[in-house]
N, C-alpha and C positions, 0 to 999 in steps of 0.2 A: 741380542741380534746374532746371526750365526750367518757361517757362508753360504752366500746364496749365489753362487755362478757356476756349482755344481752339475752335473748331468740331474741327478736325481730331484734336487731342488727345481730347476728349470721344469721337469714333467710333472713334478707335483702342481708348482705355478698356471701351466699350462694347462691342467687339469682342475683346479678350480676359478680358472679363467675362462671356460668354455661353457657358454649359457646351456641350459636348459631346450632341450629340442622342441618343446609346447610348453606353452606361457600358462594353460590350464588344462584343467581335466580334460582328457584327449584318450575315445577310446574305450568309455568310462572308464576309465584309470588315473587316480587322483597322482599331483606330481609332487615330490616332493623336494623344496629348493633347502641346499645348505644356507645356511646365515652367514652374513657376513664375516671372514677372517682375516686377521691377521696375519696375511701369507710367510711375510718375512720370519716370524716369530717360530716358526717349526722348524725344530730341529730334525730334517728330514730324512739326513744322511744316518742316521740312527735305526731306519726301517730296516728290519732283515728280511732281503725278497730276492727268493731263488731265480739266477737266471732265465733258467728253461720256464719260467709261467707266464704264461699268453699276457697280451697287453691290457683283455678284461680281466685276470685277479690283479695285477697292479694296481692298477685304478682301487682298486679294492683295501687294498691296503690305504692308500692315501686316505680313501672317506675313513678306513678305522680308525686312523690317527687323527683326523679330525674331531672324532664320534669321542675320542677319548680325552681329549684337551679339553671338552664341551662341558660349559657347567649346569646344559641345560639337558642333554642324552646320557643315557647309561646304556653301553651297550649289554643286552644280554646274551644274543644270538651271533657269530659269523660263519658262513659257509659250516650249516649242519645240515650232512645229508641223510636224509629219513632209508633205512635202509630196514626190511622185516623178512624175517623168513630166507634168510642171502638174496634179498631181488632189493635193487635199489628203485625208490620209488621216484625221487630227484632232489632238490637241494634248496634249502631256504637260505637267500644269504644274509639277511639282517633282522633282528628282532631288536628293536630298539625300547626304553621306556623313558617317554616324554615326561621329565617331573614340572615343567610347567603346566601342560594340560592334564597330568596324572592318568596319560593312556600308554598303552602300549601299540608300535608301529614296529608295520611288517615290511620291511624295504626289500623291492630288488629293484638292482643294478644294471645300468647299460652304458657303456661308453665307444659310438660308433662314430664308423665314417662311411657315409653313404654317399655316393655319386646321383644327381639325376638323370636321370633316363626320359629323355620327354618323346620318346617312341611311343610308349605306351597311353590311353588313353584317358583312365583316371588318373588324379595324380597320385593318391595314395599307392598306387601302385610302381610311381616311378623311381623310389628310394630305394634303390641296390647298393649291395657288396660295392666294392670296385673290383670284386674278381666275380662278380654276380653268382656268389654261392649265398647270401642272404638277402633278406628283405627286411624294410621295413615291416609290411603288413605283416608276416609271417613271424616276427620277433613280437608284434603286438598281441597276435592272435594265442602266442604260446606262452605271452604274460597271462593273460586274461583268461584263457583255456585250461591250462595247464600248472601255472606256477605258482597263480594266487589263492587254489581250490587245495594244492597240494598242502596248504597251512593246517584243514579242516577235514583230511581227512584219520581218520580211527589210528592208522598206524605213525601219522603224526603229534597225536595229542601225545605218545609215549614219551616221546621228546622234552613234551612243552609242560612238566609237569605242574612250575612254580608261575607260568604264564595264563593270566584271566584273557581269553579266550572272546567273551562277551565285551570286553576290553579293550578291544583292538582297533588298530587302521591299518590298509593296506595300501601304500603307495608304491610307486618307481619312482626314481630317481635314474633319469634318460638325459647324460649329456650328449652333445651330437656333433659332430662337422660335415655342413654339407658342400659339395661342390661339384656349382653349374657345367654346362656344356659350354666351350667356350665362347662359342657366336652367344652363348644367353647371360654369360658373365653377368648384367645386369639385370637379370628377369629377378622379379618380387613372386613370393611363393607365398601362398593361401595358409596352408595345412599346417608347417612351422613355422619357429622361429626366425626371421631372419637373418637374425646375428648370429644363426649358426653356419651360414654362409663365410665358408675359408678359404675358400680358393675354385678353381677351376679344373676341367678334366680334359684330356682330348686320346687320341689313340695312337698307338705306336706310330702306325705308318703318318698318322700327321703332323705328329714331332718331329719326323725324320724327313719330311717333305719341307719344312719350316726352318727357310736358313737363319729367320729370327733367333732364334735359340743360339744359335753359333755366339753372338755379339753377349751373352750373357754369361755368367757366372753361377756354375749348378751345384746340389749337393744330394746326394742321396740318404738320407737318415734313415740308420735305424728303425724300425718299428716300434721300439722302446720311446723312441727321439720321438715321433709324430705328434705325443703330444707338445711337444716344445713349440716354443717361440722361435720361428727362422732368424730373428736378429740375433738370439743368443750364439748363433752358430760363428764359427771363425775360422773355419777350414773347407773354404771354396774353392771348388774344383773348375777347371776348362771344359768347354764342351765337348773336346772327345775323352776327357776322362771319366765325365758322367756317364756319354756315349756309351763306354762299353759297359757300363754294369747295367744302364737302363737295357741293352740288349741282353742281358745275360736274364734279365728277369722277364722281356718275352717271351726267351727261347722255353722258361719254364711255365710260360702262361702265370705270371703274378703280375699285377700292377703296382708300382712302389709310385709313393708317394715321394715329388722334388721339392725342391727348395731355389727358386732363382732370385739372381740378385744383377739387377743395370742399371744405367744412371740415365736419366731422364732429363733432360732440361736442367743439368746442373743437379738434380736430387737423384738420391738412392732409392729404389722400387724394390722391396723384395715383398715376392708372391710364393704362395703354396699350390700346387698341383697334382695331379695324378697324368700318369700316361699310362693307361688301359692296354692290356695285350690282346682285348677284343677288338 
């Protein structure tokens, strides 16, 4: 058993604690679920992961660590990218070989957090960024289009020499967090998972119209942190201390993700949020 009250520990936990964003093939895009772990049992603190890399290759690293404790995966492939002639063509991030079913599987990776939007009138189409620089549909469209074809073509067979080709699956592996608007805090969604519902969204100006907030206890985490569990956290701020960094991230147009904590009827409430600088 190792220390688990870690930063690192805590986002690994968090990260394979977050369901799956479709329950099945969604997309035509088959999904593929980790197997049950032994969370406690990773010695996580052990990962060496440059600070400066986006909060999708972390994640990244945790499934390798996974992939590699596994006595059922063999990783062959991580983050190769097919480059010919100096033009890079893009990047396959898992080639895996399943010794139970004796295939080879081609994994990519997605670990987001999308806000609904029920502005819009399909719903596929209301799964944004929280700074709406991505989409859902457009993240599906560039699996399916773009990332899964990139396996099979010429100048990536170079790659793939010791890889049976005729052999293969091609899944994703799409964890997700969604979170409602807050008058829909309870709306049930069609398209996904439910339980990837984490919280709620609202916009600058309504946070700050909202003397609610005053009577709570905030915290702004990290981006690293987001994957965590808000009870792990222990350094709760006042509401104008959150106040001014949540201001500090409208002025730049970014939406940070809060963390509040009040007591309810005798009980402790803590909720995950976004406050949008749209």
């Amino acid at each position: 058993m190792f220390k688990i009250d870690t930063p690192m520990h805590n986002q690994f936990k968090g990260f394979c604690q977050t369901p799956s964003l479709f329950e099945d093939t969604f997309y035509d895009l088959e999904i593929f679920e980790i197997e049950n772990i032994n969370i406690d049992s990773f010695n996580i603190n052990n990962i060496q992961i440059l600070q400066q890399l986006p909060l999708g290759k972390r994640v990244e690293f945790f499934f390798d660590e996974i992939i590699q404790q596994s006595s059922r995966y063999e990783r062959i492939i991580k983050n190769k990218q097919i480059i010919h002639n100096k033009h890079t063509f893009g990047e396959i991030d898992f080639i895996l070989f399943d010794k139970k079913k004796e295939k080879y599987i081609h994994i990519e990776m997605q670990y987001k957090f999308y806000v609904y939007d029920d502005s819009f009138e399909n719903e596929i189409d209301r799964y944004i960024g929280p700074n709406r620089s991505d989409t859902l549909l457009l993240k599906l469209q560039k699996l399916k289009n773009k990332q899964f074809p990139l396996l099979f073509k010429e100048e990536t067979k170079l790659y793939l020499d010791d890889i049976d080709l005729d052999n293969i699956e091609q899944k994703i592996l799409f964890k997700g967090n969604i979170f409602l608007p807050r008058h829909l805090r309870d709306e049930k969604l069609t398209l996904v998972n439910n339980s990837c519902i984490s919280g709620y969204y609202l916009s600058f100006k309504q946070f700050m119209e909202d003397d609610s907030f005053k009577q709570m206890s905030l915290f702004v985490p990290h981006r690293f942190d987001w994957l965590s569990d808000p009870k792990s956290n222990e350094n709760w701020k006042s509401y104008d201390e959150a106040k001014k960094e949540i201001e500090f991230f409208a002025n730049i147009k970014a939406s940070p993700l809060i963390w509040s904590k009040e007591i309810i009827n005798g009980e402790t409430v803590i909720e995950r949020f976004f406050v949008t600088w749209w």
